[in-house]
OpenMM code with the backbone's topology and positions (N, CA, C; nanometers):
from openmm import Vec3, app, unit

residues = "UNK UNK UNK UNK UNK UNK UNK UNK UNK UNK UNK UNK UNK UNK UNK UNK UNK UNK UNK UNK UNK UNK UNK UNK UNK UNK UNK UNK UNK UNK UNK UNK UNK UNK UNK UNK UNK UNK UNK UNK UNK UNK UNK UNK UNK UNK UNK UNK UNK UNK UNK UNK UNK UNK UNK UNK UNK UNK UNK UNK UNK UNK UNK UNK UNK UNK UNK UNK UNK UNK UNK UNK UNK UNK UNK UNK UNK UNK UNK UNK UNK UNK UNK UNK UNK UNK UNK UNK UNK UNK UNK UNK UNK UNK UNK UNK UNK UNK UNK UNK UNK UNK UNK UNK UNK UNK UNK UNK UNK UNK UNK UNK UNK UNK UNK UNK UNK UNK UNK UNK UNK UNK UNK UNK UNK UNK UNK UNK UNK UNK UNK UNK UNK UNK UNK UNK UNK UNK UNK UNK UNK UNK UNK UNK UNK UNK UNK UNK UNK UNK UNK UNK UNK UNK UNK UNK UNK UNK UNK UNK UNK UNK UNK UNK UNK UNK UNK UNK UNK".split()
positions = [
    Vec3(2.2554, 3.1909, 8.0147),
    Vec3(2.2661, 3.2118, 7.8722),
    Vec3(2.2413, 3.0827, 7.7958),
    Vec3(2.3209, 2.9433, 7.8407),
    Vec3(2.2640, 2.8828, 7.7784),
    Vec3(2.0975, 2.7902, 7.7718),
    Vec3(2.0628, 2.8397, 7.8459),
    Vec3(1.8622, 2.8227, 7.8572),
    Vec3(1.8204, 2.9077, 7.7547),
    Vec3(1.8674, 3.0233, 7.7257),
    Vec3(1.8152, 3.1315, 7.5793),
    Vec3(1.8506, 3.0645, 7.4644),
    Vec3(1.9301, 2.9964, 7.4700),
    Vec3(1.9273, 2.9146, 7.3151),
    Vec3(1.8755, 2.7987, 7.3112),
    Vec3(1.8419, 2.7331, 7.4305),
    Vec3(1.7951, 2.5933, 7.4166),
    Vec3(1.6131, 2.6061, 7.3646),
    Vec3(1.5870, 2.6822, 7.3458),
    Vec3(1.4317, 2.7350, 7.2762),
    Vec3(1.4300, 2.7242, 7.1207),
    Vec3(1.5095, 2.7890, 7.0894),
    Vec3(1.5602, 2.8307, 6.9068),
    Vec3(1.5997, 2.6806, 6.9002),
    Vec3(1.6603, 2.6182, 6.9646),
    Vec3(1.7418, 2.5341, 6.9286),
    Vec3(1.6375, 2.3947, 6.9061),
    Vec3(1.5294, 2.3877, 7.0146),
    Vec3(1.4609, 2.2834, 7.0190),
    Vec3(1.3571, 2.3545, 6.8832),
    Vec3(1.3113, 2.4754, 6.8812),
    Vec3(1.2261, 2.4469, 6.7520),
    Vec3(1.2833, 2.4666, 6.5961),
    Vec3(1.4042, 2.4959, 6.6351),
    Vec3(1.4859, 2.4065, 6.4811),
    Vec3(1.4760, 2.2358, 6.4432),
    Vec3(1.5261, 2.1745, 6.5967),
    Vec3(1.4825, 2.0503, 6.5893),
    Vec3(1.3348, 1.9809, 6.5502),
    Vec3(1.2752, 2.0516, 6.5818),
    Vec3(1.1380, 2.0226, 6.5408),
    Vec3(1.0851, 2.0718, 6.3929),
    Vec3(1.0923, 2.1937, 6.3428),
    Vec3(1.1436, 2.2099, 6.2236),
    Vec3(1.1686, 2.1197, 6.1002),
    Vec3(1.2937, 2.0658, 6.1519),
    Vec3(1.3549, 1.9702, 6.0723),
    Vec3(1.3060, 1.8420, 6.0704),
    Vec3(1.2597, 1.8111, 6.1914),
    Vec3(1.1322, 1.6856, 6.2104),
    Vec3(1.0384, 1.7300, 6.1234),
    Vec3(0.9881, 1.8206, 6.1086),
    Vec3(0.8460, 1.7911, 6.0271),
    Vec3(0.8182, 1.8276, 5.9164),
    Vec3(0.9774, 1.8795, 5.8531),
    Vec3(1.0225, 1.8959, 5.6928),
    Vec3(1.0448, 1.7257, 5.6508),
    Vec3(1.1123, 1.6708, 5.7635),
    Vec3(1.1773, 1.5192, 5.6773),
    Vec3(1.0316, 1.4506, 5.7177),
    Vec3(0.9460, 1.5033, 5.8011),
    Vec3(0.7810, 1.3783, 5.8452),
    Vec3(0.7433, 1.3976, 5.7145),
    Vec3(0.6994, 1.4994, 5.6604),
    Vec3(0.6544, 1.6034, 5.5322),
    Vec3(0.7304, 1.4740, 5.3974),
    Vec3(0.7912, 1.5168, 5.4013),
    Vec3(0.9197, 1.3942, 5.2863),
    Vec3(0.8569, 1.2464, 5.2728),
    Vec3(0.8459, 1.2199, 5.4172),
    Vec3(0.8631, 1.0555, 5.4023),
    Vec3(0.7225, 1.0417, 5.4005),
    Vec3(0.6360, 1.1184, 5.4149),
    Vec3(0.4605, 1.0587, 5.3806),
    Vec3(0.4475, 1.0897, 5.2327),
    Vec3(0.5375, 1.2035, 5.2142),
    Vec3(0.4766, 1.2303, 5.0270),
    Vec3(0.5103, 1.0923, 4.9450),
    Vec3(0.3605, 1.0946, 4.8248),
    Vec3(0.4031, 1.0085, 4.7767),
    Vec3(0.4960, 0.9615, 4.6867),
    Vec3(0.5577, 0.8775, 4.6556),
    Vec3(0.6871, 0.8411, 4.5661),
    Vec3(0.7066, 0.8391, 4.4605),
    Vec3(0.7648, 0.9814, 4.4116),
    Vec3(0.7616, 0.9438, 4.2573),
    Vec3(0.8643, 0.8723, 4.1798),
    Vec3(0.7206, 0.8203, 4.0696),
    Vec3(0.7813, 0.6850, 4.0092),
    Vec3(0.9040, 0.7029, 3.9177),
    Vec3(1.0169, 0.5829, 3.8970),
    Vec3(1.0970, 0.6542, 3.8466),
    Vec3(1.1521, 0.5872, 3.6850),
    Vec3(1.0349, 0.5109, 3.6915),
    Vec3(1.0118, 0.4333, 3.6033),
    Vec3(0.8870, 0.5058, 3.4589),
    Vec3(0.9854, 0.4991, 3.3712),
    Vec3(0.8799, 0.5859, 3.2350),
    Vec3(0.7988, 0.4994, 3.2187),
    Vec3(0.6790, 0.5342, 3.1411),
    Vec3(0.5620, 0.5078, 3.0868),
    Vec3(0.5979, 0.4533, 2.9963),
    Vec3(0.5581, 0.2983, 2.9783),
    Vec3(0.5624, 0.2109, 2.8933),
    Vec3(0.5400, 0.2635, 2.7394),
    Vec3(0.6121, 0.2684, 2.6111),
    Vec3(0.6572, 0.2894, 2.5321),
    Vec3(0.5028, 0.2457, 2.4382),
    Vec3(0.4591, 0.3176, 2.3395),
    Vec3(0.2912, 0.2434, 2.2918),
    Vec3(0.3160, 0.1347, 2.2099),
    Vec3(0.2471, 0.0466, 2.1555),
    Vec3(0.2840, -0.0448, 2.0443),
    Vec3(0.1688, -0.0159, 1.9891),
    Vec3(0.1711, -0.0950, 1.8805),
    Vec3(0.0868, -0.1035, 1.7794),
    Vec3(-0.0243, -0.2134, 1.8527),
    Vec3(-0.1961, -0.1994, 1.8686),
    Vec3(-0.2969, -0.2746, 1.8401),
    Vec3(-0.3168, -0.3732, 1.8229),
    Vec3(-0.3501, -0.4840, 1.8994),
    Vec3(-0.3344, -0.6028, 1.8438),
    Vec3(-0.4613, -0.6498, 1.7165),
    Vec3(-0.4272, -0.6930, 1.6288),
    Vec3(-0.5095, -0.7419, 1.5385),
    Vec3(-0.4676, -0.8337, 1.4428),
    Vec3(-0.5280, -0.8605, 1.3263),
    Vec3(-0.5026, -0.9516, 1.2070),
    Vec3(-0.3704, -0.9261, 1.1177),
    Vec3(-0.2603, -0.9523, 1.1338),
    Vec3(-0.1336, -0.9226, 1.0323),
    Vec3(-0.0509, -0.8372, 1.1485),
    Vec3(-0.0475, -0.8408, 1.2605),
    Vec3(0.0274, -0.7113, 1.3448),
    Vec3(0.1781, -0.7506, 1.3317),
    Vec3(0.1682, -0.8793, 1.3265),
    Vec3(0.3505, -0.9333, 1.3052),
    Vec3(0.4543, -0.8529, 1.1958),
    Vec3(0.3403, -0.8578, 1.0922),
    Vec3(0.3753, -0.8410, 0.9451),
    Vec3(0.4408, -0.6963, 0.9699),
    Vec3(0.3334, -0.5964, 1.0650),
    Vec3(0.3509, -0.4502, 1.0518),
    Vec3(0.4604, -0.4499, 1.1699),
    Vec3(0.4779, -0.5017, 1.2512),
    Vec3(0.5900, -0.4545, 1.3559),
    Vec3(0.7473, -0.5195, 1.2929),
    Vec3(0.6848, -0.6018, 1.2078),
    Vec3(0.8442, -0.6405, 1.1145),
    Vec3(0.9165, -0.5544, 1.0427),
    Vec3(0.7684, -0.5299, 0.9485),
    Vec3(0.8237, -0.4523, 0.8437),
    Vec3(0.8220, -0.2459, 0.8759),
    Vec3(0.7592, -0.2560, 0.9576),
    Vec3(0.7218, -0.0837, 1.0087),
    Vec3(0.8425, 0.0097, 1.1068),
    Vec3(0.8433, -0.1227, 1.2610),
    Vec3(0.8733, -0.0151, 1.3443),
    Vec3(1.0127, 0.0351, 1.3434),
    Vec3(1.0833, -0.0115, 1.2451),
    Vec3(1.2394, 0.0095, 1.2499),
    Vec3(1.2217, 0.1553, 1.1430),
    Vec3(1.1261, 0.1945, 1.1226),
    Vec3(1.1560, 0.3298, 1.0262),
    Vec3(1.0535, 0.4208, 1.0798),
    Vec3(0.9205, 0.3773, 1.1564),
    Vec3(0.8319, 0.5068, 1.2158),
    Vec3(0.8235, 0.4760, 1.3625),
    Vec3(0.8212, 0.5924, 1.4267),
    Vec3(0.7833, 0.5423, 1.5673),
    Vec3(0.6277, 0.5306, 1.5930),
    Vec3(0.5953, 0.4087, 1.6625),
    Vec3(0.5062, 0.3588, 1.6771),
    Vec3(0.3706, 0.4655, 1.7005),
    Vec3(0.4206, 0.5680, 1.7621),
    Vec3(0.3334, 0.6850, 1.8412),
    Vec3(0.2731, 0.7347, 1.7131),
    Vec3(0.3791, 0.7641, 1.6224),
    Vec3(0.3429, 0.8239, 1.4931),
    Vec3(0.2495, 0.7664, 1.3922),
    Vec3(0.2707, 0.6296, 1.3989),
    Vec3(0.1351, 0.5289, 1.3160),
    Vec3(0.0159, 0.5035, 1.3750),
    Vec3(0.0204, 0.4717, 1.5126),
    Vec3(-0.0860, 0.4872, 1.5989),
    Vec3(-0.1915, 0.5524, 1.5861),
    Vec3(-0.1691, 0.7135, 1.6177),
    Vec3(-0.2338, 0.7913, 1.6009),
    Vec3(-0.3419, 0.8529, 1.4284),
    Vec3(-0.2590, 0.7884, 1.3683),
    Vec3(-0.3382, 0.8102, 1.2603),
    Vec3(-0.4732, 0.7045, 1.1819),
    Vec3(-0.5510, 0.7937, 1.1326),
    Vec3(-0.6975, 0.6984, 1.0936),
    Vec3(-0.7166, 0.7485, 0.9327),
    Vec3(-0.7503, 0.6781, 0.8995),
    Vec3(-0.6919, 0.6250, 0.7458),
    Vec3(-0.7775, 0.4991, 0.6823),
    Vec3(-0.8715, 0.5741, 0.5402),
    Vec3(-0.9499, 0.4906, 0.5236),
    Vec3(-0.8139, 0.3302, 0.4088),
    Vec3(-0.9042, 0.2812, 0.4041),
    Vec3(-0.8545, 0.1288, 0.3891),
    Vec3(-0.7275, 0.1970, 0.1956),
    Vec3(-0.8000, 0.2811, 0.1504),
    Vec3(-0.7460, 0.3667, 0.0252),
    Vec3(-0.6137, 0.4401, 0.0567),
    Vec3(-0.6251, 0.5317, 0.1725),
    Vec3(-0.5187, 0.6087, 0.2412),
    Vec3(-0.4041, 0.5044, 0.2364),
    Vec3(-0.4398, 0.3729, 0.3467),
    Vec3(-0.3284, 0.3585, 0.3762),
    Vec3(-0.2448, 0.2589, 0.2734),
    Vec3(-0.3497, 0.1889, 0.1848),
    Vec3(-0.2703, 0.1411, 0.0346),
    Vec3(-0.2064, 0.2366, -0.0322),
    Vec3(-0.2064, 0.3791, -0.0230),
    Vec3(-0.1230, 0.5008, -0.0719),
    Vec3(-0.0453, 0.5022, -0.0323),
    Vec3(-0.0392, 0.5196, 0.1420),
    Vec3(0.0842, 0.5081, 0.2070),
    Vec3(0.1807, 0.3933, 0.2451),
    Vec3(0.1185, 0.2974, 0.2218),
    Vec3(0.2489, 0.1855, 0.2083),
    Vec3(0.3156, 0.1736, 0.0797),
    Vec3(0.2066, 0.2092, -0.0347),
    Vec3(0.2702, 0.1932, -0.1996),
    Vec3(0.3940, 0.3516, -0.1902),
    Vec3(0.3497, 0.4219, -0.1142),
    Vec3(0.4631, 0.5394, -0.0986),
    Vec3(0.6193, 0.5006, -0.0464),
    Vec3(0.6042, 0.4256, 0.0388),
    Vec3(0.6960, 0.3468, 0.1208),
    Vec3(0.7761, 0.2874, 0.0712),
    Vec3(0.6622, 0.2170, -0.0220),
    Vec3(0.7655, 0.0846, -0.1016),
    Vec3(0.8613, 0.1897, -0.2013),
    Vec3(0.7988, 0.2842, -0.2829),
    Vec3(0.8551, 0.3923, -0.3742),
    Vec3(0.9873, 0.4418, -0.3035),
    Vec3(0.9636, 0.4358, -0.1728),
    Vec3(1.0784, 0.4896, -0.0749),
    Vec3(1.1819, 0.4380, -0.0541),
    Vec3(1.1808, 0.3133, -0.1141),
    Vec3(1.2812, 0.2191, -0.0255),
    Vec3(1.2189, 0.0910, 0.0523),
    Vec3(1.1164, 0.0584, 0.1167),
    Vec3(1.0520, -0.0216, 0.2230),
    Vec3(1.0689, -0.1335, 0.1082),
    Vec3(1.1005, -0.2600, 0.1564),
    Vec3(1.1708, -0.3969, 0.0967),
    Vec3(1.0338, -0.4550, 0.1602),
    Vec3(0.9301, -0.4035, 0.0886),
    Vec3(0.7541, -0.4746, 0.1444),
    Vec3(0.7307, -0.5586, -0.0018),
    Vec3(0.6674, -0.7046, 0.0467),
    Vec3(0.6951, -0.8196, -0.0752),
    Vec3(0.5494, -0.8026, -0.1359),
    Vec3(0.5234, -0.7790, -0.2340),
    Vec3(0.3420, -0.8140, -0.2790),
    Vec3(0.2546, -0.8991, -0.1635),
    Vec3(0.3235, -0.9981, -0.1120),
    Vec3(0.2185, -1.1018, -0.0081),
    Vec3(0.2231, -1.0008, 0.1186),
    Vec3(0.3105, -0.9057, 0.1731),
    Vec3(0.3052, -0.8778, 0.2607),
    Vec3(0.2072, -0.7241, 0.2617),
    Vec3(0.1880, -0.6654, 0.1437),
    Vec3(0.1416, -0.5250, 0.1120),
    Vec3(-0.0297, -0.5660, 0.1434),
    Vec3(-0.0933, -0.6678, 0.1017),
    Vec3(-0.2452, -0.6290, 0.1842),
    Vec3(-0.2288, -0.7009, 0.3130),
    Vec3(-0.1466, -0.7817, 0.3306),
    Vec3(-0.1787, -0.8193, 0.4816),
    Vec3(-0.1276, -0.7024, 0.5676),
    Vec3(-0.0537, -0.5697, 0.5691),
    Vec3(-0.0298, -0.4277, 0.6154),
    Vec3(-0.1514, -0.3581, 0.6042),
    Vec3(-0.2004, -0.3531, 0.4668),
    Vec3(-0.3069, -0.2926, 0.4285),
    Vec3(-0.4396, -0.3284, 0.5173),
    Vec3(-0.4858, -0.4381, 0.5457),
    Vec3(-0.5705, -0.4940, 0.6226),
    Vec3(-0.5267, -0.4692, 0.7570),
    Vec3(-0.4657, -0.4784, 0.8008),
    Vec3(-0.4019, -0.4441, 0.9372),
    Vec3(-0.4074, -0.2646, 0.9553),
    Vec3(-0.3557, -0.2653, 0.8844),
    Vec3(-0.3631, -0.0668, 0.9248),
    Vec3(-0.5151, -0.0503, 0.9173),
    Vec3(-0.5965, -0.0609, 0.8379),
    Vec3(-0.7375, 0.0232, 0.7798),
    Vec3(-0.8409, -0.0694, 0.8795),
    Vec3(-0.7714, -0.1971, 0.9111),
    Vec3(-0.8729, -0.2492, 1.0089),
    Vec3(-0.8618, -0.1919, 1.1684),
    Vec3(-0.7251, -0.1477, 1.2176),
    Vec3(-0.7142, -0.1182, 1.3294),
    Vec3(-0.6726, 0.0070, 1.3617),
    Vec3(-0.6542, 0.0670, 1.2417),
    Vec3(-0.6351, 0.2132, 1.2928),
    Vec3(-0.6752, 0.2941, 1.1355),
    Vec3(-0.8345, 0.2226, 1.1227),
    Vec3(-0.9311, 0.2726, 1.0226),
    Vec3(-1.0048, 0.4052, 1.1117),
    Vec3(-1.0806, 0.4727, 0.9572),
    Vec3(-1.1329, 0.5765, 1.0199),
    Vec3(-1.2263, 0.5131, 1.1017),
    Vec3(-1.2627, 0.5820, 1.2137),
    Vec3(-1.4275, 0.6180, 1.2951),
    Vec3(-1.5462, 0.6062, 1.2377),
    Vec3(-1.6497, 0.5197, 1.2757),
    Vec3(-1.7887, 0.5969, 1.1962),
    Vec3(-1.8742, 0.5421, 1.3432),
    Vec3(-1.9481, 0.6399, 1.3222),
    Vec3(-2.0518, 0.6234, 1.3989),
    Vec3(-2.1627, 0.5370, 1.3037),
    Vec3(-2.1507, 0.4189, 1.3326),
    Vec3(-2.2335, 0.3950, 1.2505),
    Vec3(-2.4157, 0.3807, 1.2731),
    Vec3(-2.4674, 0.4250, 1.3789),
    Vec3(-2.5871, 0.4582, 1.4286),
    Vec3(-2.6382, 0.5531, 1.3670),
    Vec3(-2.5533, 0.6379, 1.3233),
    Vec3(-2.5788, 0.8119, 1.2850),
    Vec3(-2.4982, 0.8496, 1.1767),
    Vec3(-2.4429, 0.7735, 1.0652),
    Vec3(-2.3760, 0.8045, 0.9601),
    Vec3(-2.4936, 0.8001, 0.8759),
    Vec3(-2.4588, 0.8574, 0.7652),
    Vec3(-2.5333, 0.8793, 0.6387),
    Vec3(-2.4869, 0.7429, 0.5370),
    Vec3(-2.5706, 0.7557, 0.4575),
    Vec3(-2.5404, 0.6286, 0.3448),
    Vec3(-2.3806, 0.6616, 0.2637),
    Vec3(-2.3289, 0.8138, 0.2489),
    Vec3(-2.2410, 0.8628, 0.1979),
    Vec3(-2.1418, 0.7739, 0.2752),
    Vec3(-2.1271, 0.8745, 0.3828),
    Vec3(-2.0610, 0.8319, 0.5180),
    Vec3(-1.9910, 0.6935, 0.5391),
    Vec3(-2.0870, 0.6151, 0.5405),
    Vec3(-2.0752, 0.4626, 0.5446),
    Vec3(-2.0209, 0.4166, 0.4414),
    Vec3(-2.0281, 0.4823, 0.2910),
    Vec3(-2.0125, 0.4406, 0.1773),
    Vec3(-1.8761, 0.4528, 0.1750),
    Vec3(-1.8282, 0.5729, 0.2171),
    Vec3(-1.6678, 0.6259, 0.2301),
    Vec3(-1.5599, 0.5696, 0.3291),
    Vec3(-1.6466, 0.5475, 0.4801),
    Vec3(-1.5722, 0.4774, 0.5764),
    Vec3(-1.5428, 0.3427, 0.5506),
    Vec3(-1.6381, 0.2718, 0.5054),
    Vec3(-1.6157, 0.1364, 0.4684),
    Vec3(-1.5840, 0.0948, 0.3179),
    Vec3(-1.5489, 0.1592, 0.2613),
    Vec3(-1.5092, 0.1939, 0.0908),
    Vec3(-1.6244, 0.0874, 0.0502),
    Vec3(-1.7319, 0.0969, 0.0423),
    Vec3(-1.8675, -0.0100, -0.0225),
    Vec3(-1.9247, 0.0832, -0.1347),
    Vec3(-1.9811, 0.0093, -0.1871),
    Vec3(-2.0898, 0.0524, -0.2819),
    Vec3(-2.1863, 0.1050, -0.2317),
    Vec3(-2.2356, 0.2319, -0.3124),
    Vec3(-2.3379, 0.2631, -0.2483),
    Vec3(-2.4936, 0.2252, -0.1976),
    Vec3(-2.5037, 0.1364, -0.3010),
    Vec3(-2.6381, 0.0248, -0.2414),
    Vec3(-2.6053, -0.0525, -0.1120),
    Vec3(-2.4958, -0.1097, -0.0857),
    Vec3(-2.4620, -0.1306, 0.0353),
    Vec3(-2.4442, -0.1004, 0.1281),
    Vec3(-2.4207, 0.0411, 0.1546),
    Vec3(-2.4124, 0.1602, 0.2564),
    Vec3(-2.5485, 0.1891, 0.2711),
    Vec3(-2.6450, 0.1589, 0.1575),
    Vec3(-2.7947, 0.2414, 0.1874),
    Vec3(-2.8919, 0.1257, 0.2587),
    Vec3(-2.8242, -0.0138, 0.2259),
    Vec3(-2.8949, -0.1245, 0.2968),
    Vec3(-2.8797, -0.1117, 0.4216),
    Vec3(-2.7558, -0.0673, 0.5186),
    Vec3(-2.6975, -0.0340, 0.6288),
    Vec3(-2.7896, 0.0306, 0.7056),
    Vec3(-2.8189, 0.1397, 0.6112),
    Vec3(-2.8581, 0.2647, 0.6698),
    Vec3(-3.0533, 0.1944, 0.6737),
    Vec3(-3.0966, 0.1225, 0.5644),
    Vec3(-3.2441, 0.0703, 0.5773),
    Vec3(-3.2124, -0.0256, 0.6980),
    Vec3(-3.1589, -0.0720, 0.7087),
    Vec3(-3.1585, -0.1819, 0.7790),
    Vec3(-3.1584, -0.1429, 0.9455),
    Vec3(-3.1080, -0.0131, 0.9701),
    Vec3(-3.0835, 0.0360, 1.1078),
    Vec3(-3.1957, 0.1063, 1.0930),
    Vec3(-3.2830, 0.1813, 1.0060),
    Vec3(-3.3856, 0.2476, 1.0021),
    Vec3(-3.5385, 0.1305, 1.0518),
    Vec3(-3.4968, 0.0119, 0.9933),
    Vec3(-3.6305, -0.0932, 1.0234),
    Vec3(-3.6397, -0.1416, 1.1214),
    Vec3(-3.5008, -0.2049, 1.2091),
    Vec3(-3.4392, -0.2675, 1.3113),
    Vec3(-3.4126, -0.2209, 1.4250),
    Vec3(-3.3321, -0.0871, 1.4330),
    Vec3(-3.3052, 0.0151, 1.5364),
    Vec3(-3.1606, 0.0377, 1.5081),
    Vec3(-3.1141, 0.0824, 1.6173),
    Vec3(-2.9850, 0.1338, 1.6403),
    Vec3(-2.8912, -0.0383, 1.6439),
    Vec3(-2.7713, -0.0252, 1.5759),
    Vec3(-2.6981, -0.1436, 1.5946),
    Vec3(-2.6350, -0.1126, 1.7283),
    Vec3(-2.6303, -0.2610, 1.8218),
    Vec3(-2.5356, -0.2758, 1.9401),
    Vec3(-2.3962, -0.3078, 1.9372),
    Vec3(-2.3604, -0.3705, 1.8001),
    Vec3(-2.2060, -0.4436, 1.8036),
    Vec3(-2.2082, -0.4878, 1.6683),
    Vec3(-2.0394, -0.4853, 1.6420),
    Vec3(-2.0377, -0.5071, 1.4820),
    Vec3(-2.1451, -0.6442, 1.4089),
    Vec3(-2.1330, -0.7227, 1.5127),
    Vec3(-2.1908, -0.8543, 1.4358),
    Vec3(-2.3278, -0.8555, 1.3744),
    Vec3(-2.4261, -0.7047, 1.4320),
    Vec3(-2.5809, -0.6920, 1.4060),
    Vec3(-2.5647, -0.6768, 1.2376),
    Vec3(-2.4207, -0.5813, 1.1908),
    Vec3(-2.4360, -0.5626, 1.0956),
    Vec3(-2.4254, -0.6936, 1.0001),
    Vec3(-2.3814, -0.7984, 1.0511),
    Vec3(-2.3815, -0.8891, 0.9763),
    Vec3(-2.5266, -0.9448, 0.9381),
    Vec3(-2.5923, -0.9238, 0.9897),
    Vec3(-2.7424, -0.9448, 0.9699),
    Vec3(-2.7894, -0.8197, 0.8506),
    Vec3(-2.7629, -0.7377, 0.7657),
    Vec3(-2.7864, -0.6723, 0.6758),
    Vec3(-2.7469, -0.7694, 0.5476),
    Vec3(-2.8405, -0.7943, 0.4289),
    Vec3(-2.8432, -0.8459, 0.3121),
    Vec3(-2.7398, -0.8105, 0.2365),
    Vec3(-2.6453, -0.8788, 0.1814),
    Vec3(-2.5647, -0.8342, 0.1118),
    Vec3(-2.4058, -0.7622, 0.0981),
    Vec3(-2.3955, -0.7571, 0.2808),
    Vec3(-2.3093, -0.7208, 0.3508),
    Vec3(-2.1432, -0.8597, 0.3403),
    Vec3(-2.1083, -0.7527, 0.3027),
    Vec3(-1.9466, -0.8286, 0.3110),
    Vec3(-1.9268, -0.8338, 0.4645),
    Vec3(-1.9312, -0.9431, 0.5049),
    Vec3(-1.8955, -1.0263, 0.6689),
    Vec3(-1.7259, -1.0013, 0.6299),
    Vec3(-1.6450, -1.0700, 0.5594),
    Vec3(-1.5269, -1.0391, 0.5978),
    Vec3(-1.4456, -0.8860, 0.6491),
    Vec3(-1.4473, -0.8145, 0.5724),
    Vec3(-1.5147, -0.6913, 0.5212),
    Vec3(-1.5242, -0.6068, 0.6915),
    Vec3(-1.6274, -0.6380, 0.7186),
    Vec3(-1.7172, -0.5875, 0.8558),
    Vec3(-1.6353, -0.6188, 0.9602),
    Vec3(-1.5801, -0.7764, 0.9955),
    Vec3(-1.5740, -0.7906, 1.1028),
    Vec3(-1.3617, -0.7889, 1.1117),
    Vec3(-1.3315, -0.7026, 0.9595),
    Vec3(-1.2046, -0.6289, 0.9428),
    Vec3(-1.1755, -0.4791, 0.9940),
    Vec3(-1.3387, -0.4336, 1.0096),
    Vec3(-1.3300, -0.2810, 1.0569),
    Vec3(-1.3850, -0.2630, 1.1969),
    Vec3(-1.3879, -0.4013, 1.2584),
    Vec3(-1.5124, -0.3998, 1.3677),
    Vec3(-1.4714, -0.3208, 1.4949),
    Vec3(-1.3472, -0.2843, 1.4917),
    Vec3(-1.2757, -0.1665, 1.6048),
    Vec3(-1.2995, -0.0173, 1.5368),
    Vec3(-1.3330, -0.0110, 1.4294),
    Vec3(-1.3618, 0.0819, 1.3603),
    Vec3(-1.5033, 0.1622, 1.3852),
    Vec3(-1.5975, 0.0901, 1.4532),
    Vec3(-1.7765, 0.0833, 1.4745),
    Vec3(-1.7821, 0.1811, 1.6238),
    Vec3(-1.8512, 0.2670, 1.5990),
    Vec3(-1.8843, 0.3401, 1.7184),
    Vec3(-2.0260, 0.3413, 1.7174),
    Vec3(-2.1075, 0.2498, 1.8318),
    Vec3(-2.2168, 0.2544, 1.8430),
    Vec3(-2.2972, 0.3197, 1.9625),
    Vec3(-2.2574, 0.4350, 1.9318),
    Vec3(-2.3712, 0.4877, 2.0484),
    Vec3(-2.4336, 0.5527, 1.9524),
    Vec3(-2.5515, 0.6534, 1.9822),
    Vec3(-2.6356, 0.7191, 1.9562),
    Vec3(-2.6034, 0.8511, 2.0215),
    Vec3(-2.6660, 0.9676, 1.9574),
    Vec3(-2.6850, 1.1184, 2.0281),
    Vec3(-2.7520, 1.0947, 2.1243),
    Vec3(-2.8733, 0.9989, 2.1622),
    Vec3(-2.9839, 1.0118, 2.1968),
    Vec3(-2.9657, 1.0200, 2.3428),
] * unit.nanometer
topology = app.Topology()
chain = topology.addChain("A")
for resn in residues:
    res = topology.addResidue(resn, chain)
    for name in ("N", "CA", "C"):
        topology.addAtom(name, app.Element.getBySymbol(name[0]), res)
C-alpha cells in the first residue's frame, strides 16, 4: 500500500517544482512607480515650477498647447484667481509656456494663415515663410528659418520645439 501512494506523491512533488521553477524565471515586477512628469526644460522653467506646480499638477499643464495669446489669458486668469504672479514674472511664464508647450505647426506644410496664427506674426511675415520654403525647399531645423528676411530670430528660436519638419512626402 504504501508504493500506491508514493506515485501521487512524487508527481505532487514535481508539480510544485515546476509551479515555484515557473515563479522564479517570471520576470519581476517592478515595484517602483513611474517617475512623476515635470515640466520641459526651457527658457524661464524656474519661474514656472515656482510659481505653478503648487496649484496644477504638472500632467495637467504639460499636456496642453496653447498659442503664445492662450496662455497670456491663462496666466492673467490666474492672477484674477489669486496667483501672487509679479509683472516681471508674467512674460517670463508667458514665454516659457507658448515656447515649450506652444501649439504644433508643421511648418513645411502650413499655410501663410497657419503660420500667421501659430506664431502670432504678421501676415507678410508668415507669407515670406511660406515664399521662402517655396524658393528654397522644405526647412530642416528651426535655424533655416532664420535665414527668411524679416523674421523675428528671437521670436523663432522661442518656438523652436514648436517646428515640425517633416513633409507628407
Amino acid at each position: 500500500m504504501a508504493g500506491r501512494f508514493r506515485l501521487p506523491a512524487i508527481a505532487f512533488l514535481l508539480l510544485i517544482a515546476a509551479i515555484a521553477g515557473r515563479a522564479s524565471s517570471a520576470p519581476a515586477q517592478s515595484t517602483t512607480a513611474p517617475a512623476p512628469p515635470d515640466f520641459p526644460p526651457g527658457p524661464n522653467r524656474e519661474v514656472v515650477i515656482k510659481l505653478c506646480k503648487d496649484c496644477h499638477p504638472v500632467s495637467q499643464v504639460i499636456r496642453r498647447r496653447e498659442s503664445r495669446t492662450k496662455w497670456s489669458f491663462i496666466v492673467d486668469q490666474m492672477i484674477k484667481e489669486g496667483a501672487d504672479i509679479k509683472d516681471e514674472d508674467f512674460d517670463k511664464i508667458v514665454v516659457y509656456l507658448s515656447g515649450v508647450l506652444g501649439k504644433k505647426i508643421k511648418i513645411n506644410e502650413a499655410t501663410t494663415e497657419t503660420i500667421a496664427d501659430a506664431l502670432e506674426v504678421e501676415a507678410e511675415a508668415a507669407a515670406a515663410i511660406v515664399k521662402y520654403r517655396g524658393d528654397k525647399g522644405p526647412f530642416k531645423e528651426w535655424k533655416d528659418l532664420l535665414k527668411v528676411p524679416g523674421i523675428d530670430a528671437q521670436r523663432i528660436e522661442e518656438l523652436k520645439d514648436n517646428f515640425d519638419f517633416s513633409t507628407g512626402l
